[in-house]
N, C-alpha and C positions, 0 to 999 in steps of 0.2 A: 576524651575517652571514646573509644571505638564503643561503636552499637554494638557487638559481644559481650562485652564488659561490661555494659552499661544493660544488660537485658537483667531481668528478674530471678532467673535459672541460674545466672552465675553469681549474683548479687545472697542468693538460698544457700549455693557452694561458697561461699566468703564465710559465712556468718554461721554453718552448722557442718564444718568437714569430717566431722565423726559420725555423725545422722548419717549424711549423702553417701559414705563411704559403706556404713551398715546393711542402707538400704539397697544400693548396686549389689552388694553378697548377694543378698536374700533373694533380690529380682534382677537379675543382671539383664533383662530386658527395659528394664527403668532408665539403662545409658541410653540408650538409642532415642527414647521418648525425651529423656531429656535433651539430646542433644537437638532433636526436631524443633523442640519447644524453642530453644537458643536462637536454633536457625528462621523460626518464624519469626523470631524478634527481629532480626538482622535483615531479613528481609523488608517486614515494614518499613523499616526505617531507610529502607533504600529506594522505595517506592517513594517517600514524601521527598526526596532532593532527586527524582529524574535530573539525569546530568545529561546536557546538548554538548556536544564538541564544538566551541565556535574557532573560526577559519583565522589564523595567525596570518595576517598583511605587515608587511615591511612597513614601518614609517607612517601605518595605520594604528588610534586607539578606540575603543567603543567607546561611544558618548551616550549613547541608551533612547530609547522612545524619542523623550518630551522633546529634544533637537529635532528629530524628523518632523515630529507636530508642525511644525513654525511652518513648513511650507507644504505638508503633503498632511494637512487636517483631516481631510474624510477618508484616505485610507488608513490612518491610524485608528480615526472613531471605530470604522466598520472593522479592525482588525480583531477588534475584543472578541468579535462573536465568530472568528475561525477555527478552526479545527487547530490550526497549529500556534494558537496564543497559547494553550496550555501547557507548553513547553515550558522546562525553569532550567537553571542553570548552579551551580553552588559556587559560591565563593565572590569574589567583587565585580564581578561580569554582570551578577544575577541581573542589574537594571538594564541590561541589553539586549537581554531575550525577547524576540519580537522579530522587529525589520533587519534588524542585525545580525540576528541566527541564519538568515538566507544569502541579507545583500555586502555583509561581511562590515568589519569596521568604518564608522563612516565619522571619521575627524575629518577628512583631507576634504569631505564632499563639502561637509557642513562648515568649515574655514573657508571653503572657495566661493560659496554663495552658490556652489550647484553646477559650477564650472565645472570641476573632478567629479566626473563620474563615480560612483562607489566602486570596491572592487568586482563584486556579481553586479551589474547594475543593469544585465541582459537589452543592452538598448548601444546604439551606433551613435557617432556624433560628437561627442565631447573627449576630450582628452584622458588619458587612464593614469591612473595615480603613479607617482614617481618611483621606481624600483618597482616593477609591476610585476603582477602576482599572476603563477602562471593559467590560472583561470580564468584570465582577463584574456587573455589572448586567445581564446576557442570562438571559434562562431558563435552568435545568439542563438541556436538550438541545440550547440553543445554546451554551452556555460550553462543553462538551464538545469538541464540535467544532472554533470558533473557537480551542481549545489542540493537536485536532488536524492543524491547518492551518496552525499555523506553519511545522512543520515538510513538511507532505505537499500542498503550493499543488497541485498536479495533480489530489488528488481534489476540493479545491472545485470545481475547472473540471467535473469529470467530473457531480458533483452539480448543476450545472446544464444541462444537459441533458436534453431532451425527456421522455425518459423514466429513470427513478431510482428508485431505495431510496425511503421516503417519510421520510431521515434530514430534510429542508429543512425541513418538515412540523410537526416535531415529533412523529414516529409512532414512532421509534426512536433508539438511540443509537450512536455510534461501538461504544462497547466492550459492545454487546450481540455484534461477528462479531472485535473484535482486543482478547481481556482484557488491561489494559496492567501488570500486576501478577505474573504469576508467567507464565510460562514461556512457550510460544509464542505472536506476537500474532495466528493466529490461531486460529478457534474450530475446537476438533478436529483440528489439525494433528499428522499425525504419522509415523509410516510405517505405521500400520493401512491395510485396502484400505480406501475410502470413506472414510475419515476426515475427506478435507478436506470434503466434502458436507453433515457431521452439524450445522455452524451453518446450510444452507439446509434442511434437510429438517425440521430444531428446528419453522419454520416453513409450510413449504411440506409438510405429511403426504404430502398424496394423491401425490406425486411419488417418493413413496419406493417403496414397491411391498408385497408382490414383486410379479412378473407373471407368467402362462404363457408369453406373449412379449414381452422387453424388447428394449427399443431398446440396442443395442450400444454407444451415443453414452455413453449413462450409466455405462461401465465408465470411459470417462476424467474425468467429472466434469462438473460443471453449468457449469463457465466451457468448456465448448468450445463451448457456444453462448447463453452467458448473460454478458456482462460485471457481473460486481458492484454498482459504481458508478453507473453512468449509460451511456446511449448514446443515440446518435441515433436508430436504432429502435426499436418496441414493445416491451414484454416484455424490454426491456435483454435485448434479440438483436447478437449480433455483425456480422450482415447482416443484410438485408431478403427480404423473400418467398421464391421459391424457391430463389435464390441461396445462402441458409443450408443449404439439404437437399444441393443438389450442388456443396458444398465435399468431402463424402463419397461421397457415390453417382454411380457412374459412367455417364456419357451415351456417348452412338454416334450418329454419324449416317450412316442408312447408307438410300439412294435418298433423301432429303430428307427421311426421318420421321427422328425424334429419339425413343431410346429409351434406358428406364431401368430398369435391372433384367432387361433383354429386351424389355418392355411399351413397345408406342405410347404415350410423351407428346407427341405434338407438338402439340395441342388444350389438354390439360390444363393443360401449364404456363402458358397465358395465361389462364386462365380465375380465376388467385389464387394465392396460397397453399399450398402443400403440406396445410394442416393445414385450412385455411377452405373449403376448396370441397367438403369432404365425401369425399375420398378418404383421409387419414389424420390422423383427429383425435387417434387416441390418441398424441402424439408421444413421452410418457414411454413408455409401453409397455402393452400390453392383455393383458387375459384372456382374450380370445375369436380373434383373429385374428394370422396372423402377418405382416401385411401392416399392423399399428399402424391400419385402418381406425376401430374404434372400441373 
């Protein structure tokens, strides 16, 4: 029985179609509530069987968890408590969601004794399963990828764009900033202050500080003006030019100058930049001035 038919809204219309009919006369706005009501049924019940697409391999079957246990014991233990264990699957797959939903069916691995690499098995070395899949054939930081994109198609889009991570590159990898094996997918997450920061600053040192004076921006974290992924503008900025500085800082315009902070910009702002025209290079934060100049 479909969850429509199966909701309590049409189960009412089954069992009083002269009622439900009288009542649409009198409130013809009563269709549309009911139809909502239908539709929240239909929803839940799609939320309790999230479905994962798993990866169809040639001449591969899923064999599910407890097989991988037998020789990779502590990343199974430690998988319970990932972010992406909470994944399910419907129908007779369901016992394979897990290591399987990434590194694709692994009969051929678990038959060989580990000979046959899995299909994603993101590692060099061993031989690739027979009638190979063509995922198996990308570099280890495009097979990566290409398994996290099944599921996440909006950051491929976001990867291409202008400016990005140098993941496309081959410079990095997904699970250098989201560890897909034990607990949070991502790096540093957690309720520490800073925490989410600690996979950009792994990298990025000079932005870490401390400073004599820091920019204020940085107590809420590098995505209030860095997007991750990709963006349209430089420096995967969330906006362009000065437009970025006064999503915060407040303007006035008062006799036709335009001021920030108190201070005459009405010059300034056309001349670039916040950070490029040499009035405030230090955007992370400075040692010397509190005006982030340099």
């Amino acid at each position: 029985m479909s969850p429509l038919r199966s909701s309590w809204v049409f189960r009412f219309w089954q069992a009083y179609p002269g009622r439900v009919r009288g009542l649409l006369r009198w409130c013809p706005g009563l269709a549309l509530l009911c139809a909502a009501l239908a539709l929240t049924g239909l929803a839940c019940r799609t939320v309790q069987r999230t479905v994962v697409t798993l990866p169809e391999v040639p001449g591969a079957t899923y064999i599910g968890n407890k097989e991988c246990e037998v020789c990779h014991e502590e990343i199974v233990r430690d998988f319970v408590t990932a972010d992406h264990a909470r994944l399910m699957a419907a129908g007779p797959r369901a016992l394979a969601v897990g290591c399987e939903s990434c590194h694709g069916p692994g009969s051929l691995h678990a038959e060989s004794g580990g000979e046959i690499k899995p299909p994603y098995s993101f590692s060099a070395g061993r031989p690739l399963p027979p009638e190979q899949h063509p995922a198996t054939a990308r570099p280890e930081h495009r097979a990566v990828a290409e398994a996290c994109y099944r599921c996440h198609g909006h950051v491929r889009a976001q990867f291409n764009l202008p400016s990005h991570h140098p993941l496309p590159e081959g410079q990095m990898s997904c699970t250098e900033c989201h560890p897909p094996h034990k607990g949070l997918a991502h790096t540093g997450g957690s309720t520490r202050l800073r925490a989410a920061e600690e996979g950009c600053l792994a990298c990025h040192p000079a932005q870490r500080g401390p400073f004599v004076f820091e920019h204020e921006a940085l107590r809420e974290g590098c995505s209030v003006c860095h997007v991750p992924h990709g963006s349209l503008h430089a420096k995967l900025l969330v906006s362009r030019d000065s437009n970025l500085c006064l999503r915060c800082h407040f303007q006035q315009i008062q006799g036709g100058v335009l001021r920030i902070g108190g201070v005459d910009h009405t010059q300034r702002v056309r001349q670039g930049t916040c950070w490029t025209v040499g009035c405030h290079e230090a955007v992370h934060g400075s040692r010397v001035n509190s005006s982030l100049r340099f």
